[in-house]
N, C-alpha and C positions, 0 to 999 in steps of 0.2 A: 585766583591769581597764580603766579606761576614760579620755578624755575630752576635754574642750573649747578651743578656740582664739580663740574668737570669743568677745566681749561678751556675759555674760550679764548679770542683774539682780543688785544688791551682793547677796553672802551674807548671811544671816540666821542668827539661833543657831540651833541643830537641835531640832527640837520634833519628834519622830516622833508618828505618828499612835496611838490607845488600842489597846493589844490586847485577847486575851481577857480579859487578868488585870491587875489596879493596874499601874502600872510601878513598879518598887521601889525603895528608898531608894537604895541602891548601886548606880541606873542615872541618877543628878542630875545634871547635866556646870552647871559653873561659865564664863559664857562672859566672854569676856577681850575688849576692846576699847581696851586703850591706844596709847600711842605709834609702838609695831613693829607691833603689826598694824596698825594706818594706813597707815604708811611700804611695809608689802608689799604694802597693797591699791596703791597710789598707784603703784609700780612695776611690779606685773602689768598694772594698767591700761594704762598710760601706754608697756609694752610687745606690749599687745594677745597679752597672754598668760593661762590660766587655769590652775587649779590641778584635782588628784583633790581635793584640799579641799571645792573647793565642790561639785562638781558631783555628788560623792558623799553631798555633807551630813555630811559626818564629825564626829561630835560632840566632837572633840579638835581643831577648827581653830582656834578662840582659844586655846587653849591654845599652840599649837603654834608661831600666825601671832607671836603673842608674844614668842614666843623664836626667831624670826627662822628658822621652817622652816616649808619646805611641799615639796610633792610636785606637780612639774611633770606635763602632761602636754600629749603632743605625737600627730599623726596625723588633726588637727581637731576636731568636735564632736559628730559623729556616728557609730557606734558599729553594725556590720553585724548584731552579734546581740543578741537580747533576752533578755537574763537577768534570772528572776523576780526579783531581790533587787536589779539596779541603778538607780539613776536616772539615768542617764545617757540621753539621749536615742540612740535607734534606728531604722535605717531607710537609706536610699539615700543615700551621702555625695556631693555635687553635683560634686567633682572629686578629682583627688589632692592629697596632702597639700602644705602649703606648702615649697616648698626650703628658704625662709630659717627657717624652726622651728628650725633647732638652733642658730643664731647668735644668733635673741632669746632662747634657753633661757640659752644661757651668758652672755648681757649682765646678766641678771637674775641668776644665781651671782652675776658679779662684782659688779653694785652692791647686793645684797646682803650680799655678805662671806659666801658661806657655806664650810663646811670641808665640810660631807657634803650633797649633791644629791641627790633622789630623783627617777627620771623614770619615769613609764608612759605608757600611751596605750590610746585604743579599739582594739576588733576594726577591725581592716581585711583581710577576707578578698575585698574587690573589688582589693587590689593582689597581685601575683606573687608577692612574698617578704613579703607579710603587714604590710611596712613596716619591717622588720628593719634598712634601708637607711638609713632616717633617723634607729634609734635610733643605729647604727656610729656615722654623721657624728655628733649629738650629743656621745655619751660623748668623742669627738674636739674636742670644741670647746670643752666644758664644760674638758678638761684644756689646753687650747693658754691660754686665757683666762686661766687660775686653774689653776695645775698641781699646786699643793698642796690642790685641792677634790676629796675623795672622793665616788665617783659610784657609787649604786646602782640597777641596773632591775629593772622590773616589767614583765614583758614577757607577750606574749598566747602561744597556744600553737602558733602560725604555721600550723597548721592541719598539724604534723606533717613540716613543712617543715623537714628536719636542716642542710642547708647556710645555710637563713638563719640558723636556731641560731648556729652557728659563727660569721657574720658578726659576730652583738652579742658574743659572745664576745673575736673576734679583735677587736678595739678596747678590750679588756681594762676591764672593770666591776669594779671592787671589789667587788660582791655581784654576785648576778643572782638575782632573785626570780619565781619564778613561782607563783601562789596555783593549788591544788586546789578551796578556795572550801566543798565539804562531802564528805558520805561517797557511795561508787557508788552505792547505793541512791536516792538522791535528785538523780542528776545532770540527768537529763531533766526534770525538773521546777524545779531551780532554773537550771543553768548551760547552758540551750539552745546545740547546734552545738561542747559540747565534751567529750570523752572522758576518761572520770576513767585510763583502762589511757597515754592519750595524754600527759595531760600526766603522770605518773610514769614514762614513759620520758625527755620532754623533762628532766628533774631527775636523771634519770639519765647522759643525755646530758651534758649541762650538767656533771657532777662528772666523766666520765671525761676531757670536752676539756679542762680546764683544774684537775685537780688541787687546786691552791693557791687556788680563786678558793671564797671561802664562799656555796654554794647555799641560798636561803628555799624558804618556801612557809607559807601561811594557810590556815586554815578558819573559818568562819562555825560556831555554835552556835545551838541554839534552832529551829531550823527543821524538827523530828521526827526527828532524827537519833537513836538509842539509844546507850548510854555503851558497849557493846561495839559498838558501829561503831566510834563513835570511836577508842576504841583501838585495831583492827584497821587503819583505816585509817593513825592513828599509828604503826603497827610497819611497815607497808607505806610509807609516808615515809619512815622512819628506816633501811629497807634501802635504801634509792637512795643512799646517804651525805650528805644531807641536813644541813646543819647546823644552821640558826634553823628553828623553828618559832611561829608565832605563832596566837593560839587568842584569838578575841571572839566578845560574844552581837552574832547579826544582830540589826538597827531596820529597821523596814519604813519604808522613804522615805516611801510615801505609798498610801494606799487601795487603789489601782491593782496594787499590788507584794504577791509574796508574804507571808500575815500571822504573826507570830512565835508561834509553838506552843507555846513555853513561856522563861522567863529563868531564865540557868542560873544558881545562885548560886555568890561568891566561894570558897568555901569549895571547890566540884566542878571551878571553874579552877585552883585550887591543886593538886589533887590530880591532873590531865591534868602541871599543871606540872612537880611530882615525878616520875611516872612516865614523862613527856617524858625526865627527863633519865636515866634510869635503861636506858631504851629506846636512850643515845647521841645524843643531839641535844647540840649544845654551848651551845644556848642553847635555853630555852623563854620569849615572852614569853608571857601568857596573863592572863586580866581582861578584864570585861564591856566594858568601854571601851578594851579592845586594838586597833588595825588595823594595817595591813600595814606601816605608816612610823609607827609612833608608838613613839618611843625609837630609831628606826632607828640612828644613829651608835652608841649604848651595844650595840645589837645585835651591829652589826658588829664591833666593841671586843671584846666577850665571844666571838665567834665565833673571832678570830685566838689568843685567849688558851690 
């Protein structure tokens, strides 16, 4: 996953570009602009911090900024690999990542008042440990700050790097999320420079070092995938001991970006949902308008349960 530290342009509501087909009634997103999301825009500002919110175009950020959550991300703005489905910008990061990143992550928890954090960040495969080093310090800061704020990552796949693994680990994350993003078949083609066999070892890793700690992971929908991939790839998630699963249709960001093949209807999320849990997953979030932090605290709640 990805994203940005620097000043972009204010967010806008997400208006994804036409696909092949209508967009459908049950892909409407209601954008929210009151009080609290002011107040978070004003503080990410004003902290020269930015959000996966924006830079993903996530069409759940009023919703979300609303009710006083967002999904920090740290490791700068620029992002090593180009994956069809991101908008995240891509290309040569001008240096390393800033030190002070994880003291203005956790300035913004506290004058937030958040109880549950989400932090990701770009590919950095031009640093050693992938940047694994400043999500530790982080998840460290965010609890020194605000000790009663639960802290979840979304971490990239280090490039198969076991001991940075460990590092975000040993700073102990209340989740630790790492998205698959879609099925083998289509990984070259949407999730450029990463290995679908890699990262379901990383999740497997993940669940043997720390037992107690509840493992994620996400997939994208709509982008030619068949409903027996899916589930195949489902069952193969769910043997790594995996716990949340969460399932959305892809939005194509923008022209440029892979185009959406088909919108899966509610009704066929549901039905991944049921079989999700039947499959042993302790939670499945799933719906057109699902992503990787959206419900995250109820996630995690229903994960421990």
């Amino acid at each position: 996953m990805a994203s940005p530290f620097n000043i972009l342009p204010s967010a806008q509501p997400f208006v994804p570009p036409p696909a092949a087909h209508p967009r459908p009634s049950w892909l409407r997103v209601r954008f929210f602009g009151g009080p609290n999301y002011q107040d978070l825009k004003r503080i990410m500002r004003g902290l020269d911090l930015h959000t996966v919110c924006e830079s993903a175009r996530c069409p759940n950020m009023g919703e979300c900024w609303e009710h006083r959550t967002a999904t920090f991300m740290i490791l700068g703005d620029i992002c090593t690999r180009a994956c069809g489905f991101c908008a995240v910008p891509s290309g040569k990061p001008a240096g390393p990542p800033a030190e002070d990143e994880p003291e203005r992550v956790a300035e913004a928890v506290e004058r937030m008042g958040l109880r549950y954090a989400v932090v990701t960040s770009v590919n950095r495969d031009d640093q050693p440990d992938g940047g694994a080093a400043i999500f530790a310090v982080t998840i460290s800061e965010i609890r020194r700050r605000v000790p009663d704020c639960r802290v979840e990552v979304l971490i990239p796949d280090f490039r198969g790097d076991w001991p940075a693994l460990e590092s975000v680990i040993a700073a102990r994350p209340d989740v630790l999320n790492h998205n698959m993003e879609t099925v083998p078949r289509l990984y070259r083609r949407v999730r450029k420079g990463a290995v679908y066999e890699r990262s379901l070892e990383l999740l497997r890793r993940a669940r043997e070092m720390a037992p107690e700690m509840p493992t994620k992971t996400g997939m994208m929908l709509g982008l030619g995938e068949t409903r027996d991939e899916i589930l195949s790839a489902m069952k193969e998630i769910a043997a790594q001991g995996t716990h949340i699963l969460t399932l959305g249709q892809y939005l194509q960001p923008t022209p440029e970006h892979l185009p959406i093949e088909r919108y899966v209807h509610p009704d066929e999320f549901a039905e991944y949902k049921h079989l999700g849990e039947q499959m042993g997953f302790k939670h499945v979030e799933a719906g057109p308008l699902v992503r990787s932090s959206y419900h995250a605290f109820e996630q995690e709640e229903a994960a421990r349960n």
